[in-house]
ChimeraX commands (.cxc) that place a marker at each C-alpha (Angstrom):
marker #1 position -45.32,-25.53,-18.20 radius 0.5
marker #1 position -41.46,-27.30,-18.20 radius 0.5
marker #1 position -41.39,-30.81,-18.98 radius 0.5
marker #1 position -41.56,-33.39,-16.43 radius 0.5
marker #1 position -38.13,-34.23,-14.91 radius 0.5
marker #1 position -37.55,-37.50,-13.33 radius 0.5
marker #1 position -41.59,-37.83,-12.97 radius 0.5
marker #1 position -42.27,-34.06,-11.95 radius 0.5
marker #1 position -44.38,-31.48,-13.46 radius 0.5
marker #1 position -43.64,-28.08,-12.71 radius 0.5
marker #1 position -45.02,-24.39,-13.61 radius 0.5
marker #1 position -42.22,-21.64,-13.91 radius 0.5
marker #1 position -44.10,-18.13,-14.10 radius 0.5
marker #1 position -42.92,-14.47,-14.32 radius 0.5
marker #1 position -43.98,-11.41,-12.98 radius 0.5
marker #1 position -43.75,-7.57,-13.20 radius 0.5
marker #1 position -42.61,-5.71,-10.28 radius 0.5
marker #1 position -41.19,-2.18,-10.19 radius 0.5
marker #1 position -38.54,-1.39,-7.62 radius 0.5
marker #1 position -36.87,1.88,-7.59 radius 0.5
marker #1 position -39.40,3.43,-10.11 radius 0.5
marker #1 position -38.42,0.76,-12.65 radius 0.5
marker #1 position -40.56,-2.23,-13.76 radius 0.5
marker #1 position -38.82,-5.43,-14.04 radius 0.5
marker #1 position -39.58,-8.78,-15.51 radius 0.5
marker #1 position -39.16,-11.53,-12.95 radius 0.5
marker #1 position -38.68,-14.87,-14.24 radius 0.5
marker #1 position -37.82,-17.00,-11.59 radius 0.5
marker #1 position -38.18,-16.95,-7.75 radius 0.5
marker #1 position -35.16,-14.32,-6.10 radius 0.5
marker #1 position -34.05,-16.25,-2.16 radius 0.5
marker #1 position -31.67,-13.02,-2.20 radius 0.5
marker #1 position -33.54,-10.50,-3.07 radius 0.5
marker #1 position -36.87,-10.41,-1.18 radius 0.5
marker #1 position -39.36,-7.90,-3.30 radius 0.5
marker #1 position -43.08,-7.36,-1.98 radius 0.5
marker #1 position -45.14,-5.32,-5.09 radius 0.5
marker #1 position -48.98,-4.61,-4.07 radius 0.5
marker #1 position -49.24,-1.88,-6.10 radius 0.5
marker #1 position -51.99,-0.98,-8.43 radius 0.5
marker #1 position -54.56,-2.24,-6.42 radius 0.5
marker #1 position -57.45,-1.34,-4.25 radius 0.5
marker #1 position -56.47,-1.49,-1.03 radius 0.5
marker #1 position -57.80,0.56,1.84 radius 0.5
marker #1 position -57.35,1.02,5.57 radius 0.5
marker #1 position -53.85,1.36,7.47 radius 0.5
marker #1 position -50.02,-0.37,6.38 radius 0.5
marker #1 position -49.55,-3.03,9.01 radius 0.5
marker #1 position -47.34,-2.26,11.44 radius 0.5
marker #1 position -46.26,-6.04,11.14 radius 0.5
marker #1 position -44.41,-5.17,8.00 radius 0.5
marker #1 position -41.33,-4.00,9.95 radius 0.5
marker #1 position -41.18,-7.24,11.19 radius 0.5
marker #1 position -40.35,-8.36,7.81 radius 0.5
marker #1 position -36.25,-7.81,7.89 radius 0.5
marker #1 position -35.20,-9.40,4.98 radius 0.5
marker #1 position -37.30,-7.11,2.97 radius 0.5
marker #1 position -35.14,-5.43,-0.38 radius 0.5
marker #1 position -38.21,-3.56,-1.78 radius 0.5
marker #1 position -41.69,-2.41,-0.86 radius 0.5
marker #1 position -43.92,-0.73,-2.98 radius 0.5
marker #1 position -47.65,-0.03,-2.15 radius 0.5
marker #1 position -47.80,2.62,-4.02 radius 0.5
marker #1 position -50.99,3.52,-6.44 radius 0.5
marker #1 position -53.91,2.34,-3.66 radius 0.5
marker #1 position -56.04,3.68,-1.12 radius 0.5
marker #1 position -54.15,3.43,2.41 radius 0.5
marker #1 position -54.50,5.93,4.75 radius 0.5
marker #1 position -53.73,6.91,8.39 radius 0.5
marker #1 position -49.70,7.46,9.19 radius 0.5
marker #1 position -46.67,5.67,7.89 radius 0.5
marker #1 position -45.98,2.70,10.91 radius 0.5
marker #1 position -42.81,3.78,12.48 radius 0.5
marker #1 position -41.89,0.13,12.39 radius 0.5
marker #1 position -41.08,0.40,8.93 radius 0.5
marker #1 position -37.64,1.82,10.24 radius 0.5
marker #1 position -36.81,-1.48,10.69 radius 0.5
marker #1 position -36.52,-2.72,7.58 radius 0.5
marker #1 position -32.68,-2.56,7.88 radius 0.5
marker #1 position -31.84,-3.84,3.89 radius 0.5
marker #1 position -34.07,-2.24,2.34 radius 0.5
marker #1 position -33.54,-0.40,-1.09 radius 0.5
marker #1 position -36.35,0.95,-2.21 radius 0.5
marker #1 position -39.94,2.14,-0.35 radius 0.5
marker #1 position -42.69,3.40,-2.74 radius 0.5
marker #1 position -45.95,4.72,-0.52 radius 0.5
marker #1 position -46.46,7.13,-3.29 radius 0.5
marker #1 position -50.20,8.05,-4.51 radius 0.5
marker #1 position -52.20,6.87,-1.11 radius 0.5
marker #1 position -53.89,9.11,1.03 radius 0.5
marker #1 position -51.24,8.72,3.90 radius 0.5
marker #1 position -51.72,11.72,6.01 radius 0.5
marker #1 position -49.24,12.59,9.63 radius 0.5
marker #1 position -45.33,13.29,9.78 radius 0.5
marker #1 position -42.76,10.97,8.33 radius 0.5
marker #1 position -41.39,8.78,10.88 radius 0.5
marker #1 position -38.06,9.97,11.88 radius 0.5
marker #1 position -37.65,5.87,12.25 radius 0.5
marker #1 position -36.80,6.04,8.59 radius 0.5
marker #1 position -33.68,7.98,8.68 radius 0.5
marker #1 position -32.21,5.11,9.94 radius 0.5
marker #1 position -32.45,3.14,6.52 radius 0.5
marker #1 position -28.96,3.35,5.00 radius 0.5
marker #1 position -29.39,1.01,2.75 radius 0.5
marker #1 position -32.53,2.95,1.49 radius 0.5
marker #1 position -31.68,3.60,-2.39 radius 0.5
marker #1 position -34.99,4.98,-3.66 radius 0.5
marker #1 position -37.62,6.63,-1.93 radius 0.5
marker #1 position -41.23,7.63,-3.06 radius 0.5
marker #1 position -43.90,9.50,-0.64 radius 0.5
marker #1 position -45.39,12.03,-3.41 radius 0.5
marker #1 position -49.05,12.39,-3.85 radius 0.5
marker #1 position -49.71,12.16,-0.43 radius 0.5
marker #1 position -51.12,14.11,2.36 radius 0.5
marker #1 position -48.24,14.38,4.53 radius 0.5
marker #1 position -46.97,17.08,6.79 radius 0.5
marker #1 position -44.50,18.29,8.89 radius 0.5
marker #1 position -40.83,18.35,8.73 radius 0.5
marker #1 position -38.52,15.68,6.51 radius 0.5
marker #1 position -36.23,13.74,8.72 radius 0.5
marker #1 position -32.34,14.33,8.04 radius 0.5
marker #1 position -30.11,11.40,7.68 radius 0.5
marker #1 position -27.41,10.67,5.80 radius 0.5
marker #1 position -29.93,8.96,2.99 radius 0.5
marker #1 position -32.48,11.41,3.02 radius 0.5
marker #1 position -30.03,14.20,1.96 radius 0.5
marker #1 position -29.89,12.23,-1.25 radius 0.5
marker #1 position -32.95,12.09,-2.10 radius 0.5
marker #1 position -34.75,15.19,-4.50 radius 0.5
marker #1 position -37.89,17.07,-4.79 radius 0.5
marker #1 position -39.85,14.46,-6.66 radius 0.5
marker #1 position -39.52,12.17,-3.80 radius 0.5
marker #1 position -42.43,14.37,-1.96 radius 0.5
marker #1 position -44.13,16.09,-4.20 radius 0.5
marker #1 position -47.85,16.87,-4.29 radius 0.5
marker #1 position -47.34,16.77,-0.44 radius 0.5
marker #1 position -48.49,20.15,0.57 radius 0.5
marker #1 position -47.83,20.22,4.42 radius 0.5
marker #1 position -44.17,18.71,3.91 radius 0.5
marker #1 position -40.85,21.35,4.95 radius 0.5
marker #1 position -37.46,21.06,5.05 radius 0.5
marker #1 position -34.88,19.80,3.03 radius 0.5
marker #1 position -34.94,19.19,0.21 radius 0.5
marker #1 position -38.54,21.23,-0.19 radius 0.5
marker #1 position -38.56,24.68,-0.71 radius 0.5
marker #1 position -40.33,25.36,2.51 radius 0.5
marker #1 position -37.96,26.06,5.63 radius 0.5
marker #1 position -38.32,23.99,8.86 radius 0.5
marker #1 position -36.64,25.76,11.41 radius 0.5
marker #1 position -33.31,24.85,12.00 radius 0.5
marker #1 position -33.14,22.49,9.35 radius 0.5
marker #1 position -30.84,24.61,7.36 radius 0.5
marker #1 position -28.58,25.00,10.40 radius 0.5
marker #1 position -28.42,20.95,10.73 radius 0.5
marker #1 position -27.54,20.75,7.08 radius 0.5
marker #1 position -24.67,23.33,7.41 radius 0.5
marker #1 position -23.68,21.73,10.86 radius 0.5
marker #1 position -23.55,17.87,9.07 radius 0.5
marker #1 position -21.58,19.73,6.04 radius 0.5
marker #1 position -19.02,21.49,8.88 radius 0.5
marker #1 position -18.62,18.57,10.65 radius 0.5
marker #1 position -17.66,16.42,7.55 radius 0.5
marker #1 position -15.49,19.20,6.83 radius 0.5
marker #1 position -13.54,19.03,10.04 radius 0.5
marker #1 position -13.25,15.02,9.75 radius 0.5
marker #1 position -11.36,15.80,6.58 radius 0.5
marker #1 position -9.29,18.55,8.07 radius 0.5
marker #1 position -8.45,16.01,11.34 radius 0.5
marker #1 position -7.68,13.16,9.10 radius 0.5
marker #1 position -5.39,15.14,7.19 radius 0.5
marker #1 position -3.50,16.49,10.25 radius 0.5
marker #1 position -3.50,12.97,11.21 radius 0.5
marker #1 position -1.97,11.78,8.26 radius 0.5
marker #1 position 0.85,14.06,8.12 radius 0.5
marker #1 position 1.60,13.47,12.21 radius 0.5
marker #1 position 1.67,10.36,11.72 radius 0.5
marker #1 position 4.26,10.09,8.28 radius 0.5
marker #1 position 6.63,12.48,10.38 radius 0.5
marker #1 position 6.62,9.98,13.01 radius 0.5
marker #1 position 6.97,6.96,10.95 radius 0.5
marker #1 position 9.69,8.50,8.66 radius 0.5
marker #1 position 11.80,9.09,11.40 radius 0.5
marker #1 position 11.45,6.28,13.17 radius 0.5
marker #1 position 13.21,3.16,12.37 radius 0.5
marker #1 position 13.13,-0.49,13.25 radius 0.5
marker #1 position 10.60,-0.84,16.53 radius 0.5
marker #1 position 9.45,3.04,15.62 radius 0.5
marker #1 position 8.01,2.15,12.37 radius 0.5
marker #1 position 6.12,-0.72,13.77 radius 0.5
marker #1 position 5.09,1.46,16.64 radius 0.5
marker #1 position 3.50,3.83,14.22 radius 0.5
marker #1 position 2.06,1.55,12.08 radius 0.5
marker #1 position 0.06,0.39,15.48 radius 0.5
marker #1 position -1.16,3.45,16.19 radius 0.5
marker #1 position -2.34,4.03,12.96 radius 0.5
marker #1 position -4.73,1.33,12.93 radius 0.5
marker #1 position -5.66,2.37,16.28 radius 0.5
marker #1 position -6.42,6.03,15.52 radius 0.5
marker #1 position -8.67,4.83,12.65 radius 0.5
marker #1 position -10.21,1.78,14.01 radius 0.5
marker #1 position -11.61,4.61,16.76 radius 0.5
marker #1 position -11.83,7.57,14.84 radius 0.5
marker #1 position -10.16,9.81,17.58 radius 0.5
marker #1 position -7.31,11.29,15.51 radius 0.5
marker #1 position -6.69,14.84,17.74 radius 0.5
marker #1 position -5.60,13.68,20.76 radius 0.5
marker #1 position -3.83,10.81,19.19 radius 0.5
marker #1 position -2.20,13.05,17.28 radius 0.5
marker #1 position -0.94,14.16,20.26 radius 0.5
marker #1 position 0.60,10.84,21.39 radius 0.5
marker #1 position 2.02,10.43,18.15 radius 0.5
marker #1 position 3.96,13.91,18.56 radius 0.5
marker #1 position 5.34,12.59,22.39 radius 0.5
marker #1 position 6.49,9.39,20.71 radius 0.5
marker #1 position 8.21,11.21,17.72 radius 0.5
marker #1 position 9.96,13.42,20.59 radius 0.5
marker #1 position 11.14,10.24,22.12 radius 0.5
marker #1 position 12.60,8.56,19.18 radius 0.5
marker #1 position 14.78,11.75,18.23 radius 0.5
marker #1 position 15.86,12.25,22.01 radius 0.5
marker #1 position 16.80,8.18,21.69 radius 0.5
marker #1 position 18.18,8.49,18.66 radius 0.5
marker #1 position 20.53,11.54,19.87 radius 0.5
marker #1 position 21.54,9.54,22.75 radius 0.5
marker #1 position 22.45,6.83,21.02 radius 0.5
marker #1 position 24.16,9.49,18.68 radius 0.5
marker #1 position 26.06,10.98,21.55 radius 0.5
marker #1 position 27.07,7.46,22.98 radius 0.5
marker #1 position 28.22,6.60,19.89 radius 0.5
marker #1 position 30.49,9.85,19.23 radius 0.5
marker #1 position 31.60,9.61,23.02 radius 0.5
marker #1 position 32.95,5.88,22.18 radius 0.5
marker #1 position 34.80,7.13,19.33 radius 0.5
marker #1 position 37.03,9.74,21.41 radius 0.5
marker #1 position 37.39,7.48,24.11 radius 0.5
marker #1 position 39.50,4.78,21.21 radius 0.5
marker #1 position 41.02,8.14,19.70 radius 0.5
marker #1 position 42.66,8.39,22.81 radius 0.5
marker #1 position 43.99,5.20,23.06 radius 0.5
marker link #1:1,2 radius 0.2
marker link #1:2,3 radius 0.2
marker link #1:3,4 radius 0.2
marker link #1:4,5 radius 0.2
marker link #1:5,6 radius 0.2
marker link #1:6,7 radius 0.2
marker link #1:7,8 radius 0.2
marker link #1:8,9 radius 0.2
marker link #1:9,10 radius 0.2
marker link #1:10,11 radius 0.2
marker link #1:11,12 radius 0.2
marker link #1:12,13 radius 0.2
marker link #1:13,14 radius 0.2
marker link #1:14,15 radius 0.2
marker link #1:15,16 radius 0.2
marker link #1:16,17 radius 0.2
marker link #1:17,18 radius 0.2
marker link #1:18,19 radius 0.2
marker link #1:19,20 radius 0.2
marker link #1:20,21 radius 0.2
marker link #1:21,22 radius 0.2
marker link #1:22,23 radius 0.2
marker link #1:23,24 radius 0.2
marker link #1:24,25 radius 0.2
marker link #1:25,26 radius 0.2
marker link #1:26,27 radius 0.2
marker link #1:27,28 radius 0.2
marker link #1:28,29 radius 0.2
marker link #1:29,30 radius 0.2
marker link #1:30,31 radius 0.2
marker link #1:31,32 radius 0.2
marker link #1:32,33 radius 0.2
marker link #1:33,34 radius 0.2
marker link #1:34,35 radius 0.2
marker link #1:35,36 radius 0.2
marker link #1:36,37 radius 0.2
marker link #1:37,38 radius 0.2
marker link #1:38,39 radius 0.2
marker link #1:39,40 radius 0.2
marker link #1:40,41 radius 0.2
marker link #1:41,42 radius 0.2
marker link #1:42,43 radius 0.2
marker link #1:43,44 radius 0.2
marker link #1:44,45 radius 0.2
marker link #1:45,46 radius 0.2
marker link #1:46,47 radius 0.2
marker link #1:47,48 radius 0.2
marker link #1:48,49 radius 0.2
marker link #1:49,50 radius 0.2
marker link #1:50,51 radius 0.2
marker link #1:51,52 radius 0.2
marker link #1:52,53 radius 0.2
marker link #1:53,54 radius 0.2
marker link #1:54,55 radius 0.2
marker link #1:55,56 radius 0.2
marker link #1:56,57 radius 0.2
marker link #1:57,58 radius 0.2
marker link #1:58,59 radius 0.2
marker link #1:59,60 radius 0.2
marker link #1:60,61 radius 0.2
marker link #1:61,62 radius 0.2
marker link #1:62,63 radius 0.2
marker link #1:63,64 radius 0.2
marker link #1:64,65 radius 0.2
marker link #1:65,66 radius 0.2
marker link #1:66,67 radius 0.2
marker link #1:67,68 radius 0.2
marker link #1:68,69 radius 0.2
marker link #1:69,70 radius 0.2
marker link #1:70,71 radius 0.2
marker link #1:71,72 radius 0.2
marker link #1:72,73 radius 0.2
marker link #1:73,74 radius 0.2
marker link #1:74,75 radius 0.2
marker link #1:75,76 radius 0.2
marker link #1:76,77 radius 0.2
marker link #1:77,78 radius 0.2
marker link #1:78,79 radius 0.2
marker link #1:79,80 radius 0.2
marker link #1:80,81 radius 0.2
marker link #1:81,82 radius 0.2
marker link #1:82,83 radius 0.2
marker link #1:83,84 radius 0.2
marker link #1:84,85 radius 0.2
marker link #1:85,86 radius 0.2
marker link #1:86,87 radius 0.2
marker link #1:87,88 radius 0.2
marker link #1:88,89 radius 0.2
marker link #1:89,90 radius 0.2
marker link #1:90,91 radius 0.2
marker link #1:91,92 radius 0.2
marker link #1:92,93 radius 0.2
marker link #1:93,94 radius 0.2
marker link #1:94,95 radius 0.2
marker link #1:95,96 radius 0.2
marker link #1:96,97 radius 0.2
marker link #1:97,98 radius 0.2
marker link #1:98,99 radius 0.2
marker link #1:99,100 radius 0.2
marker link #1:100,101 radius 0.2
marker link #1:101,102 radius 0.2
marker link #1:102,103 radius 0.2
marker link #1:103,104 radius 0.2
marker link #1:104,105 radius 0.2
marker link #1:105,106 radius 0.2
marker link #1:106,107 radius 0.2
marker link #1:107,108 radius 0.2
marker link #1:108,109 radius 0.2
marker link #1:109,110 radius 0.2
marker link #1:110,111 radius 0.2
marker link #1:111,112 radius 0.2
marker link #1:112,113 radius 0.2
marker link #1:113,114 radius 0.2
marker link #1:114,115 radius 0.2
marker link #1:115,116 radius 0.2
marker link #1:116,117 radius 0.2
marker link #1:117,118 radius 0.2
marker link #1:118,119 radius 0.2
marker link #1:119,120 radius 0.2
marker link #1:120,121 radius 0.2
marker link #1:121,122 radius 0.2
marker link #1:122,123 radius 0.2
marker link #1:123,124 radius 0.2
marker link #1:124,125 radius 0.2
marker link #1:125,126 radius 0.2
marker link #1:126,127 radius 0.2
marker link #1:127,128 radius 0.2
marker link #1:128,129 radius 0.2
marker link #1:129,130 radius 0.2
marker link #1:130,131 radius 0.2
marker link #1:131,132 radius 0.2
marker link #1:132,133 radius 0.2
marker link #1:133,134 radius 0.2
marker link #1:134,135 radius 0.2
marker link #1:135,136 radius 0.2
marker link #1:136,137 radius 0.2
marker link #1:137,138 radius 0.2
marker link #1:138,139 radius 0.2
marker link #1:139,140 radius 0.2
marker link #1:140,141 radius 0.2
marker link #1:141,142 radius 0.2
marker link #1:142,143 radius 0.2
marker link #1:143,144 radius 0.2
marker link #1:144,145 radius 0.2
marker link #1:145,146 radius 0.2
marker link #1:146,147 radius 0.2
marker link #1:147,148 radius 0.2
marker link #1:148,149 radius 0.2
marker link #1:149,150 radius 0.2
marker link #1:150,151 radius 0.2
marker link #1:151,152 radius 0.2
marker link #1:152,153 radius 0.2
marker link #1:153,154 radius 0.2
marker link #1:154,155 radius 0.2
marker link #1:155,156 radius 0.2
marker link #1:156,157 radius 0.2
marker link #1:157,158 radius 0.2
marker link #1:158,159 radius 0.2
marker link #1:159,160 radius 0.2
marker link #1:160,161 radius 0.2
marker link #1:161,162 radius 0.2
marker link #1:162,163 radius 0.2
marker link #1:163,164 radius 0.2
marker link #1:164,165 radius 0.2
marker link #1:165,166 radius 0.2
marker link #1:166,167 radius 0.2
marker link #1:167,168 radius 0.2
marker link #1:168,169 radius 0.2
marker link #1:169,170 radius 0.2
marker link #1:170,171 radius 0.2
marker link #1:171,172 radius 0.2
marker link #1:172,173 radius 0.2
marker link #1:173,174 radius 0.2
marker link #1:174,175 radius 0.2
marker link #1:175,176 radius 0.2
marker link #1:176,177 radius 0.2
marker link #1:177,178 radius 0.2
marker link #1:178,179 radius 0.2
marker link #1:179,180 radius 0.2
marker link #1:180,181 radius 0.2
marker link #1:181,182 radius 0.2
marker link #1:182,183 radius 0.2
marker link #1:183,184 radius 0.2
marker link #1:184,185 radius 0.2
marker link #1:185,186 radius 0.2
marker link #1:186,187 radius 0.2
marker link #1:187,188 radius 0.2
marker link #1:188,189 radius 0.2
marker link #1:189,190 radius 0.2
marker link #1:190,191 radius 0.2
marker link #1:191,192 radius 0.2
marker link #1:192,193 radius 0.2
marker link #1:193,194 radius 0.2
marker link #1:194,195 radius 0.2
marker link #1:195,196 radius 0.2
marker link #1:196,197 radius 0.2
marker link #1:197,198 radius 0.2
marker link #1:198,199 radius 0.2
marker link #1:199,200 radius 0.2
marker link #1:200,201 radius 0.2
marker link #1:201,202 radius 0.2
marker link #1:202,203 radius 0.2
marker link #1:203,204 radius 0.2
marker link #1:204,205 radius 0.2
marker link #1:205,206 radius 0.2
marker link #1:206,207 radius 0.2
marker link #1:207,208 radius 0.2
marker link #1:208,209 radius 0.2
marker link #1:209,210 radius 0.2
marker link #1:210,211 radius 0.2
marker link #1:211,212 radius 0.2
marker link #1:212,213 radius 0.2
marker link #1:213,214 radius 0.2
marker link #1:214,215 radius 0.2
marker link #1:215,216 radius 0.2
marker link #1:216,217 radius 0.2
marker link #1:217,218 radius 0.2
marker link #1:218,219 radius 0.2
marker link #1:219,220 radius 0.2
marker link #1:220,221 radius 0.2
marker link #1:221,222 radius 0.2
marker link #1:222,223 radius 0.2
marker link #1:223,224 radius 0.2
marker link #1:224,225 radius 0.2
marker link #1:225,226 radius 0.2
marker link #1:226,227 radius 0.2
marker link #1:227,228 radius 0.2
marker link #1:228,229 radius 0.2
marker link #1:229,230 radius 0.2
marker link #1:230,231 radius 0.2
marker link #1:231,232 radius 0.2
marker link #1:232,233 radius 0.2
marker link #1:233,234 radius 0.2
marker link #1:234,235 radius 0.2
marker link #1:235,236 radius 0.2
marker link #1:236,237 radius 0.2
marker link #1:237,238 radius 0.2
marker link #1:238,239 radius 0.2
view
């Protein structure tokens, strides 16, 4: 118990949650950092679906009790959230492919379960390791030894695609310093607009084109104004 201030009595108490497999000590009430910990108890029956209504959500754990039926696909809606520990229920079904959406999902805990079918792919789920579904016997596909058809394909797909990003980017980048290098005054500021463009909406290939009818441009321009300028100086010679 604090002592009173200006006539009030108040009770500060702490509490032991663990997010992201860790247990912390709370001490004081979080407004940024929303944490619901139920584990360790003896619940039963299904997760309410109404927990995806719950947006501000940073961590859920409700792991270590007796829930059962299918993870609610509305939990894909918890668009901040860190860390999601279901682990040692009886949840049984597919994981929602809902929660590939969660890219601000940290940590992620459905072992000891009895869950089947194939792991969604997302960009967080690729992070996430073996122990994050163990004792889950029905479970395939990355990162599980089991195959799930062409999840293998995907994965080699996602890594190719990233792969060609990079490769565009780069031929991007070096389009675009020829074009800025030789341009000059207007020219530079011209490329320096397209720049932010091409980035701003990720289409660098065709750009890249534009970039390479612009450069053309400037040099015919600047070989004009070359030419103009050599045809002034034999014009005075003669005089």
């Amino acid at each position: 118990m604090k002592p009173p201030s200006e006539g009030y009595v108040y009770y500060q108490d702490s509490a032991i949650v663990v997010t992201k497999g860790l247990k912390l000590e709370v001490v004081k009430i979080l407004p940024l950092y929303t944490v619901i910990d139920l584990s360790n108890n003896k619940f039963e029956g299904h997760i309410p679906c109404v927990l995806g209504d719950l947006i501000a959500i940073r961590v859920l754990n409700l792991s270590h009790n007796g829930l059962q039926g299918h993870i609610p696909p509305s939990l894909g809606s918890l668009s901040v959230v860190e860390s999601l520990d279901l682990s040692f229920n009886q949840l049984s079904g597919e994981i929602p492919q809902q929660l590939a959406s969660l890219t601000t999902l940290e940590f992620l805990n459905l072992s000891h379960n009895y869950l089947q079918g194939c792991i969604p792919q997302g960009p967080q789920f690729l992070t996430f390791e073996n122990n994050s579904y163990e004792g889950n016997d029905g479970l395939r596909g990355y990162p599980v030894s089991k195959g799930c058809g062409n999840d293998r394909v995907s994965e080699t797909n996602y890594t190719a695609s990233a792969l060609d990003d990079q490769e565009s980017n780069s031929e991007f980048l070096n389009d675009f310093w020829k074009a800025a290098l030789m341009g000059y005054g207007s020219g530079l500021c011209i490329g320096l607009s397209i720049m932010y463009f091409m980035i701003s909406t990720g289409n660098p290939k065709w750009l890249a084109r534009i970039i390479e009818e612009m450069e053309h441009k400037i040099n015919m321009r600047r070989r004009k104004k070359q030419q103009g300028q050599r045809n002034y100086r034999r014009r005075n010679n003669r005089f």
